[in-house]
C-alpha positions as CSV (number, residue, x, y, z in Angstrom):
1,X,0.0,0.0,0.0
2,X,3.1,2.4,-0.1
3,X,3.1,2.9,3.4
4,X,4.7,2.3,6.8
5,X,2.8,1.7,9.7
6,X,4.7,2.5,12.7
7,X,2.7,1.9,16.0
8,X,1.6,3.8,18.3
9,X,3.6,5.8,20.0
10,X,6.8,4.4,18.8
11,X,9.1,7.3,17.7
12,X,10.6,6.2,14.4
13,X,8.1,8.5,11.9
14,X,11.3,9.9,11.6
15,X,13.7,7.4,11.3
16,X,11.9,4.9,8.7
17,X,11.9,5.0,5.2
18,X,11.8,2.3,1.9
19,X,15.1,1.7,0.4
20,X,13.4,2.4,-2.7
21,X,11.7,5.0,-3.7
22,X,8.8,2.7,-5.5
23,X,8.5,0.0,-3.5
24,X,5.8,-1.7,-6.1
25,X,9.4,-2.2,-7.8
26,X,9.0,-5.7,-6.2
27,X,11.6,-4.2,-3.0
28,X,9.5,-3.1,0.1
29,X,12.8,-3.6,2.5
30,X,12.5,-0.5,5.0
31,X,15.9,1.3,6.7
32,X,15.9,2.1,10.0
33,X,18.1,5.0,11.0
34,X,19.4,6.1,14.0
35,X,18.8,2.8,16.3
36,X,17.5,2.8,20.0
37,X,17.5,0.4,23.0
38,X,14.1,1.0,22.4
39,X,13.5,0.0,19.0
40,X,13.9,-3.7,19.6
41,X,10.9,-5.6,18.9
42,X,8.7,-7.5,16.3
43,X,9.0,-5.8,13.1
44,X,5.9,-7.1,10.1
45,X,6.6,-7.0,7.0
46,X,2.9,-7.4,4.8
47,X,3.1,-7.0,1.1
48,X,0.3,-7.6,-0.9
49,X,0.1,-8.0,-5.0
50,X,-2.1,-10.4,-5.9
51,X,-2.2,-12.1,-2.4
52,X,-0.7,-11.0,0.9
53,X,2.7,-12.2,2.2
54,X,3.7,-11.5,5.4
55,X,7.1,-12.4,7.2
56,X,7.9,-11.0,11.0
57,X,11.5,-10.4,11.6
58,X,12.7,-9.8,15.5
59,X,14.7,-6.9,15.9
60,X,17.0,-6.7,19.8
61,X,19.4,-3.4,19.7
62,X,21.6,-3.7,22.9
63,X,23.1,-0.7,24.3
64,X,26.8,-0.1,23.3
65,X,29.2,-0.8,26.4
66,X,30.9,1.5,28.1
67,X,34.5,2.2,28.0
68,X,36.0,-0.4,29.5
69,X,38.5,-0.1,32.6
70,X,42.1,-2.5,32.2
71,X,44.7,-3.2,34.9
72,X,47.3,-5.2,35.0
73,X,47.7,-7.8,37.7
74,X,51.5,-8.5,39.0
75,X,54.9,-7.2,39.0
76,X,56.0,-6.5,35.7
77,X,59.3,-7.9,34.8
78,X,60.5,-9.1,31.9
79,X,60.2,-12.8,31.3
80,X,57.4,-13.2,34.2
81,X,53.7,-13.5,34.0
82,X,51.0,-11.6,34.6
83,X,47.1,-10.9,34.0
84,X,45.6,-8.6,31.9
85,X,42.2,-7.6,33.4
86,X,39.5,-5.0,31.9
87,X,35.7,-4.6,32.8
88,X,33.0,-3.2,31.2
89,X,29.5,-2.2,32.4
């Protein structure tokens, strides 16, 4: 139908769009811009021709990590051992 339903309330009006400009071109992909933590979800994808065909695709965005914090572990001196440790949120 040459559109995109987005939900209510969802926020991505915005950030949706085809890939093409004509998506009757036999391409109804969609690009999402800008991704949230809160965009993960079900997405639908319904196209209809001469029948309808529908496929569900399950979007998860997880947040980027935080800079992680290293130390090392142990005397350093040359020729010995010791443990490389780093955390991240």
């Amino acid at each position: 139908d040459h559109h995109v339903n987005y939900g209510s309330g969802s926020g991505l009006q915005d950030r949706v769009a085809f890939v093409q400009n004509d998506p009757s071109q036999y391409d109804a992909s969609i690009r999402l811009a800008d991704l949230q933590v809160s965009d993960t979800g079900t997405y639908q994808c319904r196209v209809k021709k001469n029948t309808v065909a529908v496929h569900e695709v399950i979007v998860t965005v997880e947040e980027k990590p935080a800079p992680p914090q290293c130390w090392a572990e142990g005397e350093v001196i040359e020729g010995s051992s010791i443990v490389l440790r780093c955390y991240s949120r």
